[in-house]
Structures are given as C-alpha cells and as structure tokens.
C-alpha positions in Angstrom: -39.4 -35.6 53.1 -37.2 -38.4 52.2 -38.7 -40.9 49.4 -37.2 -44.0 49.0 -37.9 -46.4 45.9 -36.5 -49.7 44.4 -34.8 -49.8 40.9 -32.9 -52.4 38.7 -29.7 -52.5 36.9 -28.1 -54.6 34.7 -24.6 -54.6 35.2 -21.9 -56.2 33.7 -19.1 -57.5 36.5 -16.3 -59.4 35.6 -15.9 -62.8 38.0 -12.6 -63.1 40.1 -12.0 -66.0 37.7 -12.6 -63.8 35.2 -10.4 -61.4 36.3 -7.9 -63.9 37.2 -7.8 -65.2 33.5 -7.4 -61.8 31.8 -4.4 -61.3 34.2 -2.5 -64.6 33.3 -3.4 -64.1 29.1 -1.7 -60.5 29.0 1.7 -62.3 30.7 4.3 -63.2 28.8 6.5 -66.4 28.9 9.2 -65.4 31.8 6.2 -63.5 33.6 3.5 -66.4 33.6 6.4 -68.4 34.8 6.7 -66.7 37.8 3.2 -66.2 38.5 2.7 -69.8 38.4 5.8 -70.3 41.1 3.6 -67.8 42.9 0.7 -69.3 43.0 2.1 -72.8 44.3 3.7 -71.3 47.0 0.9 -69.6 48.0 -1.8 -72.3 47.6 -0.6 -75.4 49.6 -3.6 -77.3 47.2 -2.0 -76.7 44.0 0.7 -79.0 43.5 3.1 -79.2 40.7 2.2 -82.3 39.0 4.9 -83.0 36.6 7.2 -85.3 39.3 4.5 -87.4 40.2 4.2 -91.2 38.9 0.9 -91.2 38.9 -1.2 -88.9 36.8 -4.2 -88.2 34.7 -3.5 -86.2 31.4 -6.0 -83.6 30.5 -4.9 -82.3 26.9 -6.7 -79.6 25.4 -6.6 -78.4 21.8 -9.6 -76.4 21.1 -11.1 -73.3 23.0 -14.5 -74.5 22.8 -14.0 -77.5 24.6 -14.0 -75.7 28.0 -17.2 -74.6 29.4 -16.3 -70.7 30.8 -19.6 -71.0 32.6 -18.9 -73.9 35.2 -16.1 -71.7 36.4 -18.7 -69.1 37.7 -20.3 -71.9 39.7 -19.0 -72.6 43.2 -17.0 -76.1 42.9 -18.6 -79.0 44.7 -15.9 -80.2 47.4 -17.1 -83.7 46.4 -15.5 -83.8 43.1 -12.0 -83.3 45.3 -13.4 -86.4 47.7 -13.9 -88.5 44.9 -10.8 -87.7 43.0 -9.3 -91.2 43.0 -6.0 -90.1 41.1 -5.1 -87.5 43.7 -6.7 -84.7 41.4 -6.6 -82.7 37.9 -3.7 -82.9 36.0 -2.8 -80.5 33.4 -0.6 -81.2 30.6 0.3 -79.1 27.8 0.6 -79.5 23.8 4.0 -79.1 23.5 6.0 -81.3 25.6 8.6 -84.7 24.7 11.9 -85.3 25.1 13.3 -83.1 22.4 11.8 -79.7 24.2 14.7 -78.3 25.6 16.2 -78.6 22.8 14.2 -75.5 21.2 15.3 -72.9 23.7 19.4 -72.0 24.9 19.7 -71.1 28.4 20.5 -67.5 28.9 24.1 -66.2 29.7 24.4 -64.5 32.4 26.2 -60.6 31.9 27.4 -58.1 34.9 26.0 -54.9 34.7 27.9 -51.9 33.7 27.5 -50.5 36.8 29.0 -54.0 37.9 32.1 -53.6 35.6 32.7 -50.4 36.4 32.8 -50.8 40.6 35.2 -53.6 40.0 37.2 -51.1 38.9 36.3 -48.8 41.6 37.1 -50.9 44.1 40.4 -50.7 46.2 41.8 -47.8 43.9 40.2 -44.9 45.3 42.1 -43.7 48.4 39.0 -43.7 51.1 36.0 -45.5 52.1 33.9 -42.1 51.7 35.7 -41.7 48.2 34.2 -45.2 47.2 30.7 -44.0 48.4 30.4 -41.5 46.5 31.7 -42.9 43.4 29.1 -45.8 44.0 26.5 -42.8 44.2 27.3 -41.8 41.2 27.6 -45.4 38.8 24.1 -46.1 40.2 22.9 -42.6 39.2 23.7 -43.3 35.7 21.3 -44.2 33.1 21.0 -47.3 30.7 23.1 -45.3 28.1 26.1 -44.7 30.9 25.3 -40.9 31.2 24.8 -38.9 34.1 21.4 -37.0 33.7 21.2 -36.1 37.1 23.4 -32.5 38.6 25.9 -33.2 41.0 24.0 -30.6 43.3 21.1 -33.4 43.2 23.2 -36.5 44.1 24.9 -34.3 46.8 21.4 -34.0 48.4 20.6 -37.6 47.8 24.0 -38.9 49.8 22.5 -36.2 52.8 19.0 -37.4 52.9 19.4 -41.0 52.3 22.7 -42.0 53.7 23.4 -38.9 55.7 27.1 -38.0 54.0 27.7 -34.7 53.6 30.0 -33.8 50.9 30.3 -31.1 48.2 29.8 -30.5 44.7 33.5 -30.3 44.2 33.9 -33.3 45.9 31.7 -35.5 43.5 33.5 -33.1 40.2 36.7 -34.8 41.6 35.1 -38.7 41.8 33.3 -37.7 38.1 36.4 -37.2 36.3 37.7 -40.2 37.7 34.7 -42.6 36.5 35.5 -40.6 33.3 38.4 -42.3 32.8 37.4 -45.7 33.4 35.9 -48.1 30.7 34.1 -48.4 29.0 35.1 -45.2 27.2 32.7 -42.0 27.2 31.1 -43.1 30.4 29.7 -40.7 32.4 29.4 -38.0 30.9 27.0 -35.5 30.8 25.7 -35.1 27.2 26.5 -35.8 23.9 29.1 -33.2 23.3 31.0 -34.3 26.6 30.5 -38.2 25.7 32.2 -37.9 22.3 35.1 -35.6 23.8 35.9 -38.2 26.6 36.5 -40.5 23.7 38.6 -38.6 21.6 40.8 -37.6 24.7 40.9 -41.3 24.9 42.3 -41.5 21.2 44.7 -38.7 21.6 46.6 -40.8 24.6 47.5 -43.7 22.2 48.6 -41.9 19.2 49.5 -38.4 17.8 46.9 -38.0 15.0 45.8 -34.8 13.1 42.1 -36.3 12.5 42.0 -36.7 16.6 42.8 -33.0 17.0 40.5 -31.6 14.1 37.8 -34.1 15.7 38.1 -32.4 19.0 38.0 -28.8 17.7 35.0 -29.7 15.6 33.0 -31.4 18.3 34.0 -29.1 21.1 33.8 -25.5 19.2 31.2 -26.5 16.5 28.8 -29.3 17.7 25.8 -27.7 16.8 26.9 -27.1 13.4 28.3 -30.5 13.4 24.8 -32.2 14.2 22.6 -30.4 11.5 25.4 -31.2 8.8 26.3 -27.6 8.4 29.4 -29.0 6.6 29.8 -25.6 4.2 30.5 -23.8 7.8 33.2 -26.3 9.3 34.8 -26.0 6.1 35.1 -22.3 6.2 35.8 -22.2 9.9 38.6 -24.4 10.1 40.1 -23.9 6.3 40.4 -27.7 5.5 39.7 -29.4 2.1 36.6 -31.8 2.1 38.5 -34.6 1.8 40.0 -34.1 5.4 36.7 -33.3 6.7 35.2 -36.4 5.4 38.0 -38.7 7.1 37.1 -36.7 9.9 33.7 -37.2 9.8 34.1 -40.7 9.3 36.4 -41.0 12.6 33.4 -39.4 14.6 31.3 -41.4 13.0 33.4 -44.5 14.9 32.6 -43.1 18.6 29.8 -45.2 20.5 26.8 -42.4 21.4 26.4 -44.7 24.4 28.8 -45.8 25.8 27.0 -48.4 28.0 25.6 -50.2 25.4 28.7 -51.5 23.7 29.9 -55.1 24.1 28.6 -57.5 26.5 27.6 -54.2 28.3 25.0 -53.7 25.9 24.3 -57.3 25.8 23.7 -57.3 29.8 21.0 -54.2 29.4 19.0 -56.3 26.8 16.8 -58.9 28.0 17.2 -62.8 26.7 14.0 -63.1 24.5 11.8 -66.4 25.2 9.8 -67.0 22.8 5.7 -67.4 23.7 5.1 -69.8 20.5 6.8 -71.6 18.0 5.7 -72.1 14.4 7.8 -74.9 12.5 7.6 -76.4 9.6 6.8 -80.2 9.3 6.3 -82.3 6.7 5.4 -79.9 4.7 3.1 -78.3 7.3 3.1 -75.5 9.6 2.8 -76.6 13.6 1.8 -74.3 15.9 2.8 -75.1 19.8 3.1 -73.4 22.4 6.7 -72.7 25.0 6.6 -75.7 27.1 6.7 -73.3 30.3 3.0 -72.0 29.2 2.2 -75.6 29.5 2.5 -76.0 33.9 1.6 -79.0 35.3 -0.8 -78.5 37.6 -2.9 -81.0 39.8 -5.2 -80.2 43.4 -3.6 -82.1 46.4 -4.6 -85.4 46.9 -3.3 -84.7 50.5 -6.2 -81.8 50.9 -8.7 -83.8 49.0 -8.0 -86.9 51.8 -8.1 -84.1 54.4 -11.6 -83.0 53.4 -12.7 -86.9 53.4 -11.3 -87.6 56.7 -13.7 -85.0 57.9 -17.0 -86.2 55.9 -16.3 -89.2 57.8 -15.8 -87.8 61.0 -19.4 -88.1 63.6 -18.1 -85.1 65.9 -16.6 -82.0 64.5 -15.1 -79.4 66.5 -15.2 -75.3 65.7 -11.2 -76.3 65.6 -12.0 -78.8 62.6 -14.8 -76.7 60.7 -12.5 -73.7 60.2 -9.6 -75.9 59.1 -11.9 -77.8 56.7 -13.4 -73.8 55.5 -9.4 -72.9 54.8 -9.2 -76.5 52.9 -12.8 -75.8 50.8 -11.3 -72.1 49.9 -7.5 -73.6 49.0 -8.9 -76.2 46.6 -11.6 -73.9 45.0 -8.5 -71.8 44.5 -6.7 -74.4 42.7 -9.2 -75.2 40.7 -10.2 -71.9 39.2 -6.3 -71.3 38.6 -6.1 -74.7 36.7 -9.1 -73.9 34.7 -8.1 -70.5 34.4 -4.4 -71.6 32.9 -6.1 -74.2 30.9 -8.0 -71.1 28.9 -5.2 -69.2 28.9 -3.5 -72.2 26.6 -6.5 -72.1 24.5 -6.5 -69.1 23.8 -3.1 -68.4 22.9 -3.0 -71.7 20.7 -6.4 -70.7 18.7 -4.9 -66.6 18.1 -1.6 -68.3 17.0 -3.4 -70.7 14.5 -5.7 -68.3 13.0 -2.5 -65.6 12.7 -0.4 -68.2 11.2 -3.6 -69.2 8.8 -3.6 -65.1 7.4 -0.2 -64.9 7.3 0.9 -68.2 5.7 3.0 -66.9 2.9 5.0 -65.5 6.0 5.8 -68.4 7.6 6.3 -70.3 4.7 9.0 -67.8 3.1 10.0 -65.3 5.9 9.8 -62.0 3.5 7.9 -59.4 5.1 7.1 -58.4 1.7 4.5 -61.4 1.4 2.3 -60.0 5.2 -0.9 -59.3 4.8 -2.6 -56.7 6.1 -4.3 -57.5 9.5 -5.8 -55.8 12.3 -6.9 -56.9 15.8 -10.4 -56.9 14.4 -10.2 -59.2 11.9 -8.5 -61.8 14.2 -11.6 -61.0 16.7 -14.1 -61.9 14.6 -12.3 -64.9 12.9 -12.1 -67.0 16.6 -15.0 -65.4 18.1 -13.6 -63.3 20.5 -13.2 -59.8 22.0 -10.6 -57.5 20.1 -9.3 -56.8 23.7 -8.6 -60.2 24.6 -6.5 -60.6 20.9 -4.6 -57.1 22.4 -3.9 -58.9 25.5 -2.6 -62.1 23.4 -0.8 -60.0 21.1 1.0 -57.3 23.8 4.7 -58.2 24.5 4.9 -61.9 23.1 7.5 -63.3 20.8 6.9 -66.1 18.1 9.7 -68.8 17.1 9.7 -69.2 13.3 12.4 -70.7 10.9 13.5 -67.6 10.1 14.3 -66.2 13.7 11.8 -64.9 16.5 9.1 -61.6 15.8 7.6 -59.9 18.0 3.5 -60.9 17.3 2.0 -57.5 17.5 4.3 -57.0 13.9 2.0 -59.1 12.6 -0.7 -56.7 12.6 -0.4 -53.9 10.0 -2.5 -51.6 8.0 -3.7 -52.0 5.0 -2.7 -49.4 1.9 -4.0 -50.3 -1.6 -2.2 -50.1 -5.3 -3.5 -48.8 -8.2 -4.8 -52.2 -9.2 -6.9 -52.8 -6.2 -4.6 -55.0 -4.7 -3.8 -54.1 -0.6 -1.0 -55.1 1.0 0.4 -54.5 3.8 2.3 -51.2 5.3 5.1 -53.3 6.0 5.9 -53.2 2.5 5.9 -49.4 1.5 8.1 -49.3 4.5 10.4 -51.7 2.6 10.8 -50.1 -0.4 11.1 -46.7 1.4 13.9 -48.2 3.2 15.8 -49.7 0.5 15.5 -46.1 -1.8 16.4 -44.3 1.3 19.7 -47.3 1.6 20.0 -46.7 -1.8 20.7 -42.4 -2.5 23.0 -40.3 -3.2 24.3 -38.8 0.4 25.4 -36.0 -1.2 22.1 -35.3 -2.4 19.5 -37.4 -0.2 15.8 -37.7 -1.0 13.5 -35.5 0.6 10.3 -36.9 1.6 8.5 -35.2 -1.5 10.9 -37.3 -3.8 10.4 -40.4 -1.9 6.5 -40.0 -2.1 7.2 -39.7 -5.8 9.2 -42.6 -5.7 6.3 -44.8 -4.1 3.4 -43.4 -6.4 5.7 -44.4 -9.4 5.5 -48.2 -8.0 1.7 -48.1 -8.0 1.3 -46.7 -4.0 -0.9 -44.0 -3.5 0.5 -42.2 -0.3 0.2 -38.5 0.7 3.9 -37.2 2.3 3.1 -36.6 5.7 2.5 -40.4 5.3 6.0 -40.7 4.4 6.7 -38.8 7.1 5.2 -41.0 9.3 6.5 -44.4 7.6 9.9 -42.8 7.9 10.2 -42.0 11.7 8.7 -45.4 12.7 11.8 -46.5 11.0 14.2 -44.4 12.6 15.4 -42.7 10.0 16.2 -38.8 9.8 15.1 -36.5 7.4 16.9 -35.7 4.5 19.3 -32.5 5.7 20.4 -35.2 8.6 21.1 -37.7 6.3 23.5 -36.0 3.9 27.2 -36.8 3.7 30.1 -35.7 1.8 
C-alpha cells in the first residue's frame, strides 16, 4: 500500500540574480567587457548611458550601501513609469579625463602560424601541396612543435577535408616547414628541434663547435640533458674547455622555437590590469579599470512604452504580450545594473582591505616586506565568503608603481623565525633564490645544503619543503644545475 506524507526542507538556493552576480565577479577586465557588450545587445532596455546628455549619477563607494535583499524582490514596473530622467544611471569611481592615459592600447602581432603561411604561400608547387602544409602549421603547438604523427594528420585531411594523401607525402611538406623561420620549427622533439638549428648554423659558417654540438646532441642527448659531462668527455676525447664553449653554444638555441621574438610576443596575451593602486599625496588610492565601471541606464524609450499602455482604456492580447516582453526586458536591466553595481563594490572593498595588509608592499614594491595572508583572513576582515574573495582574487591583475601582479600573489603562507616573527613564504623563496643565483655551478647546492642555508638565517623548514619552494620556482635540482 502506498503512503503518502508531507515533509519540510530548508534549502538554500541561490537567486538568478544571485547567480548572475557570482558570474560577473569571477570575470576579469577584457571578459566583463564583453559580457557587458553582451548583455546590451541582448536586452534592448539596457542602454549604454555614457553618450547621453542627460543623466543621473549614481556613485557607489561602500558595499554596504546596497541592499542585496531588494534584488530578490520582483521590481515594481512603476519605478520605470516614474523614472523622469529616462532611468538609472551607473557611473563608476574611476573615471576623468586623464583615464586613458593609465592603460596603452595593445599591438596587434600575426601568429606564427600567420608568419609562417606567408611564407608558404606561392612557393610550394601545387594547390594540394599548400593544403597540406596548412594542415600541418595549424597542427603545431604553442611551442612550434609537431606533437601530432603524420599518420594522424593524414587521417584528419581524409575525414575532415576528404584529401587523401600519404605519410610520405606530409614527410616531404615537414621537411620543408623545417626549413622555414623561425628556426627549429616543427620539429618533433627536443633532440630534433635543437638539430634543425644547428643545421641552420652549419649553412652560414664552417665551425668546429657546430659540428661537436651536432654529434653531442644527436649521438648523446640523453647524456647531455642529465649533465653526464664526465661521459661526453670520454666519448668524444675533448678537453673541458672545448666542451664548455660547446655547451655554451647549445645553451644559445631557443627550446621553442615559437616563442621567440614578436612570435612569442603574439602567443602572450596584453595584460589589463583589474585595479590600480597609486600613490597620492602621500596616500595609497585604490580604483578600479575604468571598463569595470559601464555606464549603464534602463530605456527611457521602454519606460515610455510601458506608460503609454497604463494609459491606454482598451488593451489587446497583441498589447499585453508586448507590454509582458517590456516588464521582463526592464526587470532584466535592472537586476544586471544592480548586479554590476555589487560587483564594483566588491572588488573595490577586497582591493582596499588587501592594499591595508599589504601596505609596506605598495609603499616600497619588495616582496620581502608581504605579509602573510590567506583568503580567510581577507573573508572575515570585509564580512564576506572566502569563495567570493577566491572569485575576486582568480585571474585579476593589480596596477602598482612598481609594474602590474597578479592579485592571487598576494596571498601566501605563513612560515615563522626563530624569534616568533612570521612572514611570508615569498621570502624564503627569495633568499632560496638568490643562494641558488649565487653557487658554485661546479658544485651546486643540494636541497639538504640549502635547507641548512635557511635554518642558519633563523627559518625553520624541513627539505621536502625546499623541495617544494624550489619547483614553484622553476628551478632544477642540483645534478641539472651543474656546469663546468
């Protein structure tokens, strides 16, 4: 026998404006840009309020000046209807005449991929020869290697673009691209890369180092790349004087390829900054990128619409579903504006208290002086989630005077000295950089020595800690690091 029974829940369900906010907070700059360009062509009610003569400023400065709550509740279409300036209009902090003058426009760079068709094109002998060379460019990766087997590729001309070819067909257009610039370009792997380049070499000049180079990379890479020198040596009966002009020649060739030059340049994204600290009058200012600052008004041309039709004594279905689309347009606009409006808030409040912790930061630029700082303490500080600070944090950059950070490096972890004091990891990772800078290559520190090293300046730190400090800065362990 089926029973059936009542129960309660309490659940907790995010709002769509809600949901709508924590969307627009976790965009950076360049993305909230575009969202906003989204959103006005999308909602004929929100209008871009910046061109129009007649406007009404609403500044905000604090996050507790706007009431989260009134979002939740529908919008009365009257406040549109009585809207004599045409609507709300949403202004930012930063803003003036002098604006543009914080940010450069970015330069615009072709592709490697770009460079290297151009000098594909009309030098190959066939249409079907240029196909398949195009194949293979857009095949390669960000470094200008080809990952992918020719096997594959001939496949992916079949099934996408229906060419049939062979493998020793696309050999034949890979050994071409080989020899275009820049130099090393796709290749394979390492071993290949580097060889390509030394080839390269050996065409302009007649060089013994060129020829030792060669036989060292292509008989004895793996030898070569763990710093077995004592083995090259024997192998190739030279004197360590001619291996380490050698080594220093090898040392010369670009890994990848595709990152030299304005090539490299092109693959890199133009960094706009999300907030600029400066310092005035002896005061640190905290604003915000102007583009964060949209502004954003509701249509007076909707709002008229919906009074035309208050004022109206017969209404067709015709005119009640046109004046439905108008209700849901404007509450639209209005839960983006307020929505954008927290956004700004937010930001601006996490910058100031971050700034506020991290003063002796922005007032000197030595990452020596950071303090240590976690998510948490920036939570409770403001009043808000940890998650929310992530979402403020994640991919944003911050102007200083002393060039642009990323603003999750401002959140470190705490280690503390033998007086008591803690500072921040940023600095053990700063003096184990300048002692690793700072050996003998011949006879490089192990991470036992540099743990030693550390404890001698008061730091307390196991060596798997080390370890750690040491890979998040990229730099190899000791055998890797030695020279001759």
């Amino acid at each position: 026998m089926i029973k059936q029974h009542l129960s309660q829940k309490l659940l907790q369900k995010l709002s769509p404006q809600q949901i709508q906010f924590i969307k627009l907070l976790q965009l950076n700059t360049l993305n909230f840009e575009e969202r906003v360009d989204e959103e006005l062509l999308e909602n004929p009610a929100l209008e871009d309020g910046k061109d129009e003569e007649e406007e009404v400023e609403r500044t905000f400065d604090e996050a507790s000046d706007f009431d989260y709550e009134a979002t939740k509740e529908e919008i009365d279409v009257s406040d549109y209807m009585n809207d004599d300036d045409g609507g709300v209009q949403l202004s930012g902090e930063y803003q003036g005449d002098d604006e543009e003058k914080e940010f450069l426009p970015a330069v615009y760079y072709s592709s490697f991929r770009e460079r290297m068709m151009e000098q594909v094109t009309g030098v190959l002998k066939t249409a079907e020869d240029e196909q398949l060379a195009d194949q293979i460019i857009g095949t390669l990766d960000d470094d200008g290697y080809l990952r992918r087997a020719l096997s594959a590729i001939k496949n992916d001309l079949l099934f996408t673009q229906n060419i049939r070819t062979t493998v020793e067909d696309l050999e034949r257009i890979l050994n071409f691209i080989q020899v275009l610039d820049p130099p090393g370009v796709g290749a394979r792997d390492l071993k290949e890369c580097l060889l390509i380049q030394i080839k390269r070499k050996q065409e302009i000049g007649n060089n013994p180092v060129y020829k030792l180079a060669y036989r060292i990379i292509d008989e004895m890479m793996d030898d070569f790349s763990k710093k077995h020198y004592a083995r090259i040596l024997k192998k190739f009966d030279i004197t360590e004087d001619y291996l380490r002009e050698t080594l220093e020649f090898i040392a010369k060739l670009n890994p990848k390829p595709a990152q030299s030059g304005s090539e490299g340049a092109a693959s890199k994204d133009f960094i706009i900054p999300d907030f600029i600290v400066k310092e005035s009058y002896g005061e640190l200012e905290v604003s915000l990128n102007s583009k964060n600052a949209p502004e954003l008004k509701v249509s007076r041309s909707y709002s008229e619409t919906l009074k035309s039709y208050e004022a109206s004594k017969e209404k067709t279905q015709t005119q009640k579903d046109a004046v439905q689309y108008i209700k849901q347009k404007l509450d639209g606009a209005k839960w983006f504006i307020d929505s954008v409006k927290q956004r700004q808030n937010t930001l601006l409040t996490t910058m100031r208290k971050i700034v506020e912790i991290q003063i002796a930061f922005f007032n000197s630029g030595d990452e020596a002086d950071l303090r240590p700082m976690i998510l948490k303490d920036i939570a409770e500080a403001i009043g808000m989630d940890i998650s929310t600070i992530s979402r403020v944090a994640s991919s944003k950059y911050v102007e200083t005077d002393f060039g642009i950070f990323l603003l999750k490096d401002f959140f470190t972890e705490g280690i503390t000295t033998d007086s008591g004091e803690e500072v921040s990891n940023r600095e053990v990772k700063k003096i184990l950089k300048e002692a690793v800078d700072a050996e003998d290559k011949k006879k490089p520190l192990t991470d036992e020595a540099l743990k030693l090293i550390l404890q001698e300046k008061g730091y307390q730190i196991a060596r798997r800690t080390v370890a750690k400090y040491r890979e998040q800065l990229n730099l190899p362990v000791a055998r890797l690091r030695k020279e001759l």
